[in-house]
NULO-205531 format. One record per residue: x, y, z of N, C-alpha, C, O in turn. Coordinates in steps of 0.2 Angstrom, whole numbers, plus 5000, padded with zeros to 4 digits. Atoms other than C-alpha are relative to their C-alpha. Example, Ala and Ser with C-alpha at 12.3 -4.5 7.8 and 13.67 -1.06 7.14 Angstrom:
residues 2
500449945000506249785039500450065000500950055003;499649944999506849955036499650055003499950115004;
end
This chain:
residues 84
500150025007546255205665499349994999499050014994;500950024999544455135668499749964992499249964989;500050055007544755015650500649984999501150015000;499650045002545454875643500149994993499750004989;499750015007546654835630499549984993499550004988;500650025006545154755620499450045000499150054995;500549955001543954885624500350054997499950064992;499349965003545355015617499949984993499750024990;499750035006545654905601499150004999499150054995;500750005003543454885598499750074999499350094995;500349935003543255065600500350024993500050034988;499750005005544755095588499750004994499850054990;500250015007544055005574499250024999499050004993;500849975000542055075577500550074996500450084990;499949905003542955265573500649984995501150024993;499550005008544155185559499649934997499849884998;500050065001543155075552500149974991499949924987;499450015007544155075535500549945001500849904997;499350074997545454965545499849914997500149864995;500350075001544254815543499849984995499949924993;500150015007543554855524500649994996500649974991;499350035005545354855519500349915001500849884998;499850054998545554685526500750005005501049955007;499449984995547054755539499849975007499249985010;500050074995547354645554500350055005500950085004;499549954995547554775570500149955005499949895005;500050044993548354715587500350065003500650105000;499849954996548554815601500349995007499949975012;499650024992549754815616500250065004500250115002;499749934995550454935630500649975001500849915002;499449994999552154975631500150035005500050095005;500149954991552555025650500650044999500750095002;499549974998554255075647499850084996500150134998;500249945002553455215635499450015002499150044997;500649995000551855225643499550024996499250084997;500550005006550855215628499649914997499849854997;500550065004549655095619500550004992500850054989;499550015007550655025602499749964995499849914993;500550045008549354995586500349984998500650034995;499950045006549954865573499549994997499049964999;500550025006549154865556500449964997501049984997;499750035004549654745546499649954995499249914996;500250035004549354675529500549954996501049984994;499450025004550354545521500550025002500550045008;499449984995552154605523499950085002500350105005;500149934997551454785526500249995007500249935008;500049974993551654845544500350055002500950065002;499949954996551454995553499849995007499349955009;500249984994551355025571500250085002500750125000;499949944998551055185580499850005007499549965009;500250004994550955255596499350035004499150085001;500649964997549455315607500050015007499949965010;499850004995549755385621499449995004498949975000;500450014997548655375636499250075002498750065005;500849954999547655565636499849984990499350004988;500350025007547455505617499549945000499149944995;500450084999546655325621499350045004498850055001;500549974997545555415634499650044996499050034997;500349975006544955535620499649964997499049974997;500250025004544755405609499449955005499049935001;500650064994543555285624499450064999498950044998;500549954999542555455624499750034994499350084994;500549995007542055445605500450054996500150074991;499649965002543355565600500549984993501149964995;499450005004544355545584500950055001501150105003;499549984997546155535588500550044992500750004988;499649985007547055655572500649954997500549914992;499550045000548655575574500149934998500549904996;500150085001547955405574499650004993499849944990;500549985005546555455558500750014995500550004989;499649975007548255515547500449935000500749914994;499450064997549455345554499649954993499849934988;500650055005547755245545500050024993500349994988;500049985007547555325531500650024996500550034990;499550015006549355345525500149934998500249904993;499750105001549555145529499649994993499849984987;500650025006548055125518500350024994500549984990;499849985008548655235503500749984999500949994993;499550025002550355155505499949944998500449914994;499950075000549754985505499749994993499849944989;500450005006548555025489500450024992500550004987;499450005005549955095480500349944996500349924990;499650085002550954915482499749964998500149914996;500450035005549454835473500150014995499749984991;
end
């Protein structure tokens, strides 16, 4: 793996940093029985979580925008702008 759950979660937010100017509260945990990383965004009663597997984290450690995780943010965001 060669990184940690908070090194994982600070790169995250460097290559989304949308996450932070909307005021959205990430947390990030590994889930072993699905061997994946499990992002929670959450605002108010919003919340989305998604999964990131482990060659997507490694991507993501090596500066790489993860698609799948760039479309999870950006629908949260346009859903939660909506409910404003």
């Amino acid at each position: 793996m060669g990184y940690t759950i908070a090194g994982l979660k600070d790169k995250i937010l460097a290559l989304h940093p949308e996450i932070a100017q909307h005021g959205i509260v990430p947390s990030l945990t590994f889930d072993a029985d699905k061997k994946a990383y499990v992002l929670t965004l959450t605002k108010g009663p919003h919340k989305l979580s998604t999964y990131i597997d482990k060659p997507d984290a490694s991507r993501c450690m090596d500066g790489h925008v993860c698609v799948g995780l760039a479309l999870q943010v950006a629908q949260f965001i346009a859903n939660f702008q909506e409910g404003e």
